[in-house]
C-alpha positions, -999 to +999 in steps of 0.1 A: -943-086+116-938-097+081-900-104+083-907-122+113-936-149+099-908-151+066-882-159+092-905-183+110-917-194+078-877-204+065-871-216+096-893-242+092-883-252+060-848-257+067-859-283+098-883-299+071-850-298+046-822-309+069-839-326+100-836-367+090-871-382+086-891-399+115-877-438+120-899-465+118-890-498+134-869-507+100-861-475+088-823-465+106-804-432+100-778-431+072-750-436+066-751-469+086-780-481+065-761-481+034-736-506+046-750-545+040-731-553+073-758-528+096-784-547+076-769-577+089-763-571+122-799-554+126-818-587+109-793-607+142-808-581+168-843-586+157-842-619+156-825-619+192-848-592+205-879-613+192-866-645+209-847-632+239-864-598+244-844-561+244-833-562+279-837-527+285-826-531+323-794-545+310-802-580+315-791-588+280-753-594+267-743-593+235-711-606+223-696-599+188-661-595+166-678-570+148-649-539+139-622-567+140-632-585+110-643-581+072-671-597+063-676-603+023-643-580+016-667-551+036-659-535+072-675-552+097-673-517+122-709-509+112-725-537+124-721-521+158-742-492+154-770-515+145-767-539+173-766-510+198-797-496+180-814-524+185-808-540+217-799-513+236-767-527+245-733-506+246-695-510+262-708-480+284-734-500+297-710-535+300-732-556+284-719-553+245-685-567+248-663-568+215-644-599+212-611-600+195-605-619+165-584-620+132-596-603+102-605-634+081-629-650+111-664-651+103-684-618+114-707-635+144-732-619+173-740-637+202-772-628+225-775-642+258-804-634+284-790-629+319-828-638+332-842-669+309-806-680+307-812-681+270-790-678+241-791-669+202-760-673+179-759-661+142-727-667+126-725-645+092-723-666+059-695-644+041-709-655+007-738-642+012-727-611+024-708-606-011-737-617-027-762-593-011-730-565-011-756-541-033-787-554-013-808-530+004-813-526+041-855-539+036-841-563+010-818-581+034-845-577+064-868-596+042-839-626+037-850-659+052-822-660+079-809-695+064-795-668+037-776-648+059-763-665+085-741-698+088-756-710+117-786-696+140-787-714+168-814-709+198-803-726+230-805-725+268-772-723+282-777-722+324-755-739+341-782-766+350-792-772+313-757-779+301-752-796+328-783-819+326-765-842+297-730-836+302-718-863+274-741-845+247-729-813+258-693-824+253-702-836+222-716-810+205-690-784+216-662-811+204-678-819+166-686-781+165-722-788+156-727-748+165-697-738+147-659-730+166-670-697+183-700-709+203-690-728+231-658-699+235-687-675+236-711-697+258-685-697+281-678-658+283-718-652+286-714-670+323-685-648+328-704-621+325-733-637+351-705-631+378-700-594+378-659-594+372-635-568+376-637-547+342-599-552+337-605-594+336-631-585+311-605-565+290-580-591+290-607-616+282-616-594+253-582-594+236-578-633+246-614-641+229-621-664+254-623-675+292-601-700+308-583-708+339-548-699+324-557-661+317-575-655+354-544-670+366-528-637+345-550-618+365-541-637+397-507-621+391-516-587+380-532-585+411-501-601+431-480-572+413-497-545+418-498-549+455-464-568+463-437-554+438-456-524+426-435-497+411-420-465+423-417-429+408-400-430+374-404-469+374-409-493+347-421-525+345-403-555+320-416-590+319-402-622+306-428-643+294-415-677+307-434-702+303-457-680+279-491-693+280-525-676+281-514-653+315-496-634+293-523-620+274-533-607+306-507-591+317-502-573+287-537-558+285-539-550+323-503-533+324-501-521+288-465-537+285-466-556+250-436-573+228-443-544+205-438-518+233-404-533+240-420-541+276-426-582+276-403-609+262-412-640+253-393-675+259-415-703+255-403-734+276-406-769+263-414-798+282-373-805+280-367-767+294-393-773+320-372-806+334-343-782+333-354-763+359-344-764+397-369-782+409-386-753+433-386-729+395-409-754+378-443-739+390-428-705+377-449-681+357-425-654+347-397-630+356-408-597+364-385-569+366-390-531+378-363-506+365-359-469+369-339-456+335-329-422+354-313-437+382-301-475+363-312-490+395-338-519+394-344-553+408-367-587+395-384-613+406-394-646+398-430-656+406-447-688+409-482-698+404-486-728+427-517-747+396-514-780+420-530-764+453-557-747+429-571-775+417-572-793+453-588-756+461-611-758+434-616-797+438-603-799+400-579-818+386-556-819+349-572-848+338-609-832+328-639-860+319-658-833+306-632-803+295-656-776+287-679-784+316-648-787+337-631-760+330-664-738+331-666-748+366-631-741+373-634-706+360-665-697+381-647-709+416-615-687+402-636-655+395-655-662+429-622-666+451-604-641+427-593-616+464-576-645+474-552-646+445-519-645+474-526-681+484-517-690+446-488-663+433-459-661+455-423-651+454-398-678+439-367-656+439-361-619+440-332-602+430-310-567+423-297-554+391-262-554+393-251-519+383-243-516+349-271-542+339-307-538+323-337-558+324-331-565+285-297-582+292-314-613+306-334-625+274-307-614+249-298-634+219-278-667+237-288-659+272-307-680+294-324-661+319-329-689+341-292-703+343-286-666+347-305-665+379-294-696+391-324-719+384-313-741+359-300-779+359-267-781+340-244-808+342-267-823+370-261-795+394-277-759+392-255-733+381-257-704+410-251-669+398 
């Protein structure tokens, strides 16, 4: 009975030891706690939770660079602990979305209420992350946020309040009076309104932004995947040509990248373009399909026909108000996204003539499109 109540008895002491202490509202676990950055990101939640609420039935977004960039020389990774912590939000749940960025962009969080249609930026103030680097986690909750943060900006972003002064909208997304990132991520936060397809919301991810030109990359993923999908043993190889923001797309949806020696890239200028046969100017790309056991494979070049889209969409190049615009144009894509084969279509397809790779056709000094037969030379198009 004895060695049982002294087992009992060290028993408990080790939970008292070991077990971490009982968390108050500002009183997180370590090792996060130590970092300034999970100070940082915790004083953003609060503020958002106060002003937005938690969301706890997912009605709340979160958008942030946080892991891609440093923030005062420090690792911005921890900052995600804290805003998960906080708001409740996680990748799991689709409504904490990591935005890509390069590593000298300023650390931000964006909080956007799916049900008040509400938003709240903070955008990091790197000094005063190096100035607060040896801070405490209380000592940087007790900062006023004009300390922390570059900008904080509260602001109802529904369609109908941006679009109740379009002129001032226009205007304070074109002198960045919210900083660069806001109306990017404005824009993303009514993405996520629509429910899309989580592979549109990876490529948007990489592409740190929404715009017509990487659904359209989408468009054609889809268009692919159904119409020249691949076969045992296959491989996919893409010339980027034009390269524009589609290709972003197409990389993160079929995991062929310039680095994985599966994409190309031959940007077209407006020159190039003219040199086109006329029916290849609406081109987005040659896509090719090759099976390295066999050295059989064949291409094709597809089109993405932009003019009947905008008649579609009832939008046209020249824009009055381009973010507005363009906002609208991406809602009508995302909405009519299963109808992506009145848009991509077949320009030319194509066999490998035995011998011949998919690499051969964007080697140095070969046009892909004179080699195909598509371009103007001399006034007349040169037919393979």
């Amino acid at each position: 009975m004895r060695r049982l109540l002294l087992w009992h008895f060290l028993l408990a002491g080790w939970f008292l030891l070991f077990s971490p202490p009982a968390r108050g509202e500002n009183l997180p676990l370590n090792p996060w706690n130590e970092n300034p950055l999970y100070a940082l990101a915790w004083k953003a939640s609060q503020q958002a939770v106060e002003k937005l609420g938690r969301g706890k039935d997912g009605t709340l977004l979160v958008l942030t660079n946080a892991g891609y960039v440093k923030a005062g020389g420090l690792d911005s990774t921890a900052a995600l602990e804290a805003v998960t912590e906080v708001t409740g939000s996680s990748p799991g749940k689709g409504n904490l979305w990591l935005i890509h960025s390069a590593l000298d962009q300023p650390l931000y969080f964006f909080f956007f209420s799916r049900r008040s249609g509400h938003s709240f930026y903070a955008e990091a103030d790197g000094a005063a992350i190096r100035a607060d680097g040896k801070a405490s986690f209380q000592q940087i909750l007790s900062r006023e946020p004009s300390r922390l943060f570059r900008h904080a900006v509260l602001k109802n972003i529904s369609p109908a309040s941006l679009s109740t002064d379009p002129e001032a909208t226009e205007k304070e997304i074109k002198n960045r009076v919210h900083g660069g990132n806001w109306a990017s991520l404005a824009a993303l936060a009514h993405l996520w309104t629509l429910d899309p397809p989580v592979e549109l919301v990876r490529a948007v991810q990489f592409h740190d932004h929404i715009c017509p030109g990487v659904l359209s990359g989408y468009y054609l993923a889809q268009f692919l995947s159904v119409q020249f999908p691949l076969a045992e043993y296959q491989r996919y190889f893409f010339i980027a040509s034009p390269s524009y923001c589609k290709d972003d797309a197409l990389q993160v949806i079929f995991n062929q990248t310039v680095g994985k020696r599966g994409m190309a890239v031959l940007p077209l200028s407006a020159e190039d373009q003219a040199s086109l046969v006329p029916e290849a100017r609406d081109a987005a790309g040659i896509f090719f399909r090759y099976d390295p056991k066999t050295g059989k494979g064949n291409g094709a070049v597809v089109g993405f026909a932009w003019q009947r889209l905008h008649q579609d969409s009832s939008s046209g190049k020249e824009k009055k108000f381009p973010f507005l615009d363009s906002l609208q144009q991406v809602r009508w894509m995302v909405d009519q996204r299963d109808q992506y084969g009145r848009y991509v279509y077949f320009l030319k397809t194509f066999d490998l003539p035995p011998g011949e790779v998919p690499q051969d056709y964007c080697r140095m000094g070969i046009n892909p499109w004179e080699k195909l037969g598509l371009w103007i030379k001399n006034g007349k198009a040169k037919r393979p």
